[in-house]
N, C-alpha and C positions, 0 to 999 in steps of 0.2 A: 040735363038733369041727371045725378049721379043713380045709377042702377044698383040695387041692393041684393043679395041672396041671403036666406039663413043657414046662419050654421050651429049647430050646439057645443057644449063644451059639458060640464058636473053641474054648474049652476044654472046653465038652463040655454034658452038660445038668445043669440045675438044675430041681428043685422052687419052683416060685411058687405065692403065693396065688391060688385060684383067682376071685378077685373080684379080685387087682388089676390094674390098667393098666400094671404095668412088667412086665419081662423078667427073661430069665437075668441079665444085667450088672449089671442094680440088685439080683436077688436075690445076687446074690455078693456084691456090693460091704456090702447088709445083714447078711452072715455073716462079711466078712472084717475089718467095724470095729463091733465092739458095744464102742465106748467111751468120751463123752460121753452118747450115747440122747439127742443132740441135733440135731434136722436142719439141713440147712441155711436160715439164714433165710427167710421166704417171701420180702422182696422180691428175695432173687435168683431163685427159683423163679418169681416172676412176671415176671420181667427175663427170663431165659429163655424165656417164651411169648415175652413182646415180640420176643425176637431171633430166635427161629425163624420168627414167622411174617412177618418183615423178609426174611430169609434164604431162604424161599421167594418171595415176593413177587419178588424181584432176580432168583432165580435162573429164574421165571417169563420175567420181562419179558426175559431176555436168554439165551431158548429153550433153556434148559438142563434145564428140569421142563416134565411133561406138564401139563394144565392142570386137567387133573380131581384128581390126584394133588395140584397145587400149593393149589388151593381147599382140600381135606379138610384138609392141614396147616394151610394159616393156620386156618382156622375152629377147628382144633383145639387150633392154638396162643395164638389170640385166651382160649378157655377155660382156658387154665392161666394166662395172664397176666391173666384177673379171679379166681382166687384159688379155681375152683371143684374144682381135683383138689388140693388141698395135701397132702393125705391120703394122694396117691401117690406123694409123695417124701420116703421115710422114710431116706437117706444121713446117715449122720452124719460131722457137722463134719469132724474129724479122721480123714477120709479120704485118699485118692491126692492128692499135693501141688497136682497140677495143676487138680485138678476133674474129673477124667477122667469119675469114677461117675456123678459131680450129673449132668455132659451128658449121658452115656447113658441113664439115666433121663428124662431132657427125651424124648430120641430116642425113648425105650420107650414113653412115657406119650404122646407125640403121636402117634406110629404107630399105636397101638390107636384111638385116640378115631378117627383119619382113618379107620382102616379099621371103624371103626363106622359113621360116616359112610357110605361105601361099600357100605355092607351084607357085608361079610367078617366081622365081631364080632374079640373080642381074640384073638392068637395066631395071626394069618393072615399073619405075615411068613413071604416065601417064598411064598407063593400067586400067580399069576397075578393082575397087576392089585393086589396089595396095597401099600402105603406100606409101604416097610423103613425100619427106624430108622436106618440107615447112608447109605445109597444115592440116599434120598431127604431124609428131613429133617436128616441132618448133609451134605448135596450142599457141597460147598464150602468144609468149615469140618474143624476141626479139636478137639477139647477144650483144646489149646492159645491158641486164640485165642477160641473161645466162652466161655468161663469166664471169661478178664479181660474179657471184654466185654460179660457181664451182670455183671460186679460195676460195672465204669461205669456198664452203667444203671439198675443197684437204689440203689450209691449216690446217683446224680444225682436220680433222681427222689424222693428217698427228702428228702434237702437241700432239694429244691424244693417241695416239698409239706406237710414237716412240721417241718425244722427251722427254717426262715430265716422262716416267716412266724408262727414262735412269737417269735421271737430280736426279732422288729420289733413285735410286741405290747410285750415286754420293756423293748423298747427305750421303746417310744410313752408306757408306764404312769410311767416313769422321767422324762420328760421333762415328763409331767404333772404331775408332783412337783415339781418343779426349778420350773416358773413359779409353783405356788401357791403356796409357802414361799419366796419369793425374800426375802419382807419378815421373815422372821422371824431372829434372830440367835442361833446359839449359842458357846460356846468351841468353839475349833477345839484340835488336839491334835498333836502329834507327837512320834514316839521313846514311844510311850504317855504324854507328859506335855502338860501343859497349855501351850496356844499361845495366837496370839492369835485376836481371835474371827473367823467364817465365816460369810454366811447359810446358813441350810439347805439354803436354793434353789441356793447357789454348792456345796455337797458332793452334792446329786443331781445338779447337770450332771455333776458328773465322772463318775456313777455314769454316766447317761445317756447320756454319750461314748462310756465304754467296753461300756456295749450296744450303738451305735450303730457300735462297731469291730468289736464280736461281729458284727454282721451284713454289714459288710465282709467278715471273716476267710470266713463262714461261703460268702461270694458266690466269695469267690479258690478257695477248698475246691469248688464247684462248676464253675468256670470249668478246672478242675485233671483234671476228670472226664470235660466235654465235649471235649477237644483231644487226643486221645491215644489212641482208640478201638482196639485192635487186631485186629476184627475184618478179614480179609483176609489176616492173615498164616502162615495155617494152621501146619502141625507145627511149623518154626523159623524164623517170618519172613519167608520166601523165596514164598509165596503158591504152592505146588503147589497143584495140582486146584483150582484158582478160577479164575474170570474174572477179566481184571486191571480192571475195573468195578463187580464183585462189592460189593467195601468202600464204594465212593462211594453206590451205589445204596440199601444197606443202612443207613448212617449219615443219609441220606437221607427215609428210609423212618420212619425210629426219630426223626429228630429233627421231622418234620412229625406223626407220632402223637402225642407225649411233649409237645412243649412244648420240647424241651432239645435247645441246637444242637450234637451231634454231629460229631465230625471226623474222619475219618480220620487217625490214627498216620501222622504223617510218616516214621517209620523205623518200620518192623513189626519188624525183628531189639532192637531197643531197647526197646519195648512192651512183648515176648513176656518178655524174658529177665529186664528187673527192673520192676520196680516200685515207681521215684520218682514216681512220678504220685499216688499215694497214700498214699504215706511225707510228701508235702508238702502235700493233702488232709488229711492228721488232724493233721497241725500246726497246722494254723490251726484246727481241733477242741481239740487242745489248749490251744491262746491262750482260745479262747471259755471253757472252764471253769474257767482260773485268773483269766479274769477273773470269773466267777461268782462263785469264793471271795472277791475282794475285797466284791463288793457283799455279799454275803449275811454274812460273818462281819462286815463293817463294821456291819452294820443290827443283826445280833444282837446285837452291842457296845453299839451304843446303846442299845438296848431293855433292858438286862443290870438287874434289877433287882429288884423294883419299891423295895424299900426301901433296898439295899446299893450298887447299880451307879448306872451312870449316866441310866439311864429316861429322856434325853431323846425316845427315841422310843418308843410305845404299839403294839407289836404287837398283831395281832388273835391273840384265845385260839381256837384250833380244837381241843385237847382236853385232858384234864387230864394233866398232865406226872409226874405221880405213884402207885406204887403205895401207897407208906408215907406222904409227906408230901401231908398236906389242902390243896387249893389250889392249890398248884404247878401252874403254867403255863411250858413252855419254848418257846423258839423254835425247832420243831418242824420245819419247810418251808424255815428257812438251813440248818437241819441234813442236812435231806434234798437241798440242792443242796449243798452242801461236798463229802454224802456222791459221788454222781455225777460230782463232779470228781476224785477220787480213783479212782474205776474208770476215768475218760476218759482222763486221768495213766496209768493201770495199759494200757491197748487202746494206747496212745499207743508202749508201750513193745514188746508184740506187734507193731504193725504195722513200725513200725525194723525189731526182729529178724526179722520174717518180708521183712525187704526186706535183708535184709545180703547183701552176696556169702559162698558157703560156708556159708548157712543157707539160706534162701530163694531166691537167685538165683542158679542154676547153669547156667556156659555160657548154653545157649541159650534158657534156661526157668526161670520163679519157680517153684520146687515147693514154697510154701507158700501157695497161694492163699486157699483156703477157710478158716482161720485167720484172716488178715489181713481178708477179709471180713465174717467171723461178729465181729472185734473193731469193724471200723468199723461197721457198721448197728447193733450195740450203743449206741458213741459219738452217733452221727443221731438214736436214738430217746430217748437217755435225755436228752440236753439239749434237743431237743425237746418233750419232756413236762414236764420240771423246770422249763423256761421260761415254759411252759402254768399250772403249778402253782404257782411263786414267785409271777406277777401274778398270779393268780384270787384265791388265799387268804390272799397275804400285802401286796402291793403294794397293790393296790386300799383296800384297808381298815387300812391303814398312819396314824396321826396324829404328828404334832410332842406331845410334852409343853412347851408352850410357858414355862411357870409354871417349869417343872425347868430350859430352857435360861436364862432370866435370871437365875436364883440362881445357877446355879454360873460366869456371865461375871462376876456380882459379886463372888464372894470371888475371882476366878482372879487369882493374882499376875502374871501377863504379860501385865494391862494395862498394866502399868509400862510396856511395849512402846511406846507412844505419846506418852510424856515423854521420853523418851529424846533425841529432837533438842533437847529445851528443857534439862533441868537433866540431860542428860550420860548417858553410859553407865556410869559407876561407880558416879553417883550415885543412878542408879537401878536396879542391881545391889544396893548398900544397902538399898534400901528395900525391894526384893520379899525378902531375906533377915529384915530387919527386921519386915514385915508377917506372913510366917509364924511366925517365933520371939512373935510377939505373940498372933496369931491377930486378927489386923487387915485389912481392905481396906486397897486402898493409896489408893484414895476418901480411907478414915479419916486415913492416916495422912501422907498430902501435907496435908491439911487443918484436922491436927493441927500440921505442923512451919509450917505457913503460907510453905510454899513457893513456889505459884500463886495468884494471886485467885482465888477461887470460879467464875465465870464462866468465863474459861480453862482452868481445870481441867475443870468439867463441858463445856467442846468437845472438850476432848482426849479424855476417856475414855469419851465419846460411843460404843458399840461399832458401831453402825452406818458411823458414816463412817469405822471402822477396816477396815471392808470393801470400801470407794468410794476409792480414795485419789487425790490428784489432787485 
């Protein structure tokens, strides 16, 4: 049977677990939102250590915290930011718009560990000599400006760690493709019909590009995160109960730990109250996985087959595609990245409305935080993974059906495409009509009507140097 202790908070007291690190505040806040039974993601939870023990550190060096006091918090707050209490931040999501809970629990959960530290154990706020969760480790900050300011650094580190150097694998495996197939020829296609022909190696550049813009997008998406920092601008911007140094020292602090160059929010009143910083952040999230669907439903296109579709390309089989039909193998990993971009599409649409004025941003404050959050570190992991998983299992081990792209450039009637400055545009409208009503190459049937010498004709319909032109 679970053990209880009381604790107070302003409104009075509450029953807590008696093993956990939070307070009355996080136990309210777990009684007043039982409704995802989702927490808040951990990288903001470890974003939070990171910023609390910044936020002492500053308030340390600019004789605002005692120093004994300021050591227990960071050392405390170093431990929630390697991931070791997650356990003790059971908020969910769909909490107080601002993040109010999530921070006080930070404040709850670091006050105990310090004053463990200390030799006080949990539940010694208020005791002489104890770390309060207010007084000390939110000294200077506000839930208003702590909250967007571990989503910048859960985001940021979150892009820099795991999305952008999956998106450059991506990118790297694509471009690997592009130079080994450059020599190979297929029909190219448009409007879904038959074009003229393409190297292979000239349709993975494109693909390649557009990974290689995915990881552009993905760098503006980070650079979006660094520049806009709102910590310092406590309740509404206006920097009550801070040091007017506080924010530099802190962004400081966070960007020599992290890796990631942090900036203090040139306008704190602008910061606090919306949230285009991240509204333009997941848009270039969203470019990255509509360009996924090209690549990926491109590639399952070609593969579409083996006997009916187009099979110019050999996907690798990772399982059988079938409960009923023996054999079946489908393109399993485009499916599962289409699938991700459709969700990223869908977060894409939460973070907008959780940034609109009269939803999310009111007056002086966005009170849809923790939403917007919970939908972008969604968006960070899942195209990072998909990206991890598209080259491992599918890229990598990807072939040309070489044998499949020459037969079907042979019958395709838009070779005629290449006669065209010699015997005319009508006249060679004719004949790609004529060659199908036959079931004819137009090989056959220029060579039939003895239109071109032999010679000539086979340079013209050459598919290679239909790709080289010049």
């Amino acid at each position: 049977m679970t053990q209880y202790r009381t604790e107070r908070d302003t409104m009075g007291e509450m029953q807590v677990p008696a093993d956990a690190l939070y307070g009355a505040s996080t136990a309210r806040a777990v009684d007043n939102f039982p409704v995802a039974h989702e927490p808040v993601p951990a990288p903001v939870i470890h974003a939070f250590g990171h910023l609390k023990a910044a936020c002492a550190q500053a308030n340390l060096e600019l004789g605002k915290l005692d120093a004994k006091l300021a050591e227990a918090i960071i050392a405390a707050s170093n431990d929630v930011a390697a991931g070791k209490y997650d356990q003790h931040f059971p908020v969910d999501v769909y909490q107080t718009g601002s993040g109010t809970s999530t921070n006080m629990n930070a404040n709850e959960v670091i006050a105990n560990l310090a004053n463990q530290r200390l030799g006080l154990g949990v539940g010694a706020k208020g005791q002489k000599g104890a770390v309060h969760p207010n007084d000390h480790v939110n000294m200077g900050q506000s839930s208003n400006d702590t909250f967007p300011a571990a989503m910048h650094i859960a985001g940021a580190v979150e892009l820099k760690e795991r999305m952008l150097p999956a998106l450059q694998r991506f990118a790297d495996e694509l471009a690997k493709k592009e130079a080994a197939w450059d020599s190979i020829v297929k029909i190219g296609r448009t409007h879904l019909m038959d074009a003229t022909p393409i190297r292979v190696g000239q349709v993975f550049s494109g693909y390649a590009a557009q990974a290689h813009f995915a990881c552009v997008r993905g760098g503006r998406a980070l650079a979006r995160l660094e520049e806009n920092m709102p910590i310092g601008g406590t309740a509404v911007g206006t920097g009550i109960n801070t040091h007017p140094e506080f924010a530099k020292r802190v962004c400081a602090a966070l960007s020599k730990k992290l890796g990631v160059n942090f900036q203090e929010a040139p306008n704190h009143p602008e910061a606090q109250a919306a949230k285009d910083s991240f509204v333009a952040a997941h848009a270039e999230l969203k470019t990255v996985a509509v360009s996924m669907t090209k690549i990926a439903n491109d590639i399952r296109w070609l593969g579409s087959g083996p006997r009916c579709g187009l099979f110019e390309l050999l996907l690798p089989e990772t399982q059988p595609g079938s409960s009923i039909m023996p054999g079946k193998v489908n393109p399993v990993i485009a499916e599962s990245m289409m699938m991700v971009a459709c969700r990223v599409i869908g977060n894409d649409s939460v973070i907008t409305t959780a940034g609109l004025g009269g939803i999310g941003s009111l007056f002086e404050l966005n009170v849809a935080m923790p939403v917007m959050i919970d939908a972008f570190m969604e968006s960070v992991k899942l195209l990072g993974n998909v990206a991890n998983v598209f080259t491992d299992k599918l890229l990598v081990g990807l072939q040309v059906n070489e044998e499949r792209c020459r037969a079907l450039i042979d019958q395709s009637l838009m070779m005629v495409t290449s006669l065209a400055p010699v015997l005319g545009y009508e006249t060679c409208a004719k004949l790609a009509k004529q060659a199908f009503q036959e079931n004819k190459t137009i090989r056959q049937l220029v060579s039939e009507q003895n239109l071109l010498p032999a010679a000539e004709l086979e340079k013209l319909l050459d598919p290679d140097s239909m790709t080289r032109p010049g």
